[in-house]
N, C-alpha and C positions, 0 to 999 in steps of 0.2 A: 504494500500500500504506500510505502515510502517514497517510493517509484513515481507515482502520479503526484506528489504534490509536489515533489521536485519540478516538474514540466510546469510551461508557462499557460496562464489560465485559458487560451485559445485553443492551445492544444488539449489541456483537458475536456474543453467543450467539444472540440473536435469526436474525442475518444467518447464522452459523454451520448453523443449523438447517433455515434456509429453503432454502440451498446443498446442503444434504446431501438435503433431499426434492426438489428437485428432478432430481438427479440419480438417487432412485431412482422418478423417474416415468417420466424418461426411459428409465433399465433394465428396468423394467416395461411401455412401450409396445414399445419394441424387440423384447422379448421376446415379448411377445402378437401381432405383428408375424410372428414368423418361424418359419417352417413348419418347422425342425428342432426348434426346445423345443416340448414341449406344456405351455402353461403352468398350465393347468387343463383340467377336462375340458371337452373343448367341447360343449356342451347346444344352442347355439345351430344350430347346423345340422340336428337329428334334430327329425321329424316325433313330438309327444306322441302315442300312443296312449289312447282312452279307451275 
C-alpha cells in the first residue's frame, strides 16, 4: 500500500479509475453471463424477418 501513496495524486486517480472499470467489466460480463438478469434484450438469438 506504500507503493500508491508514494505516486503522485494523478497517477493514483489514474490507477483509481482503471480499478473501478475494471470491476465494472467484470459486473457487466457476469451479468451478460447469467441466465437470471436479462441484461438487454437479446437480438442475438431471433431469426430477422425481411
Amino acid at each position: 500500500m506504500n507503493y500508491l501513496q508514494t505516486l503522485s495524486p494523478i497517477n493514483q486517480l489514474v490507477i483509481l479509475v482503471a480499478f473501478i472499470g475494471l470491476l465494472f467489466g467484470f459486473l457487466v460480463v457476469y451479468l451478460d453471463n447469467s441466465k437470471d438478469y436479462e441484461l438487454k434484450r437479446d437480438w442475438r438469438n431471433k431469426v430477422s424477418k425481411k
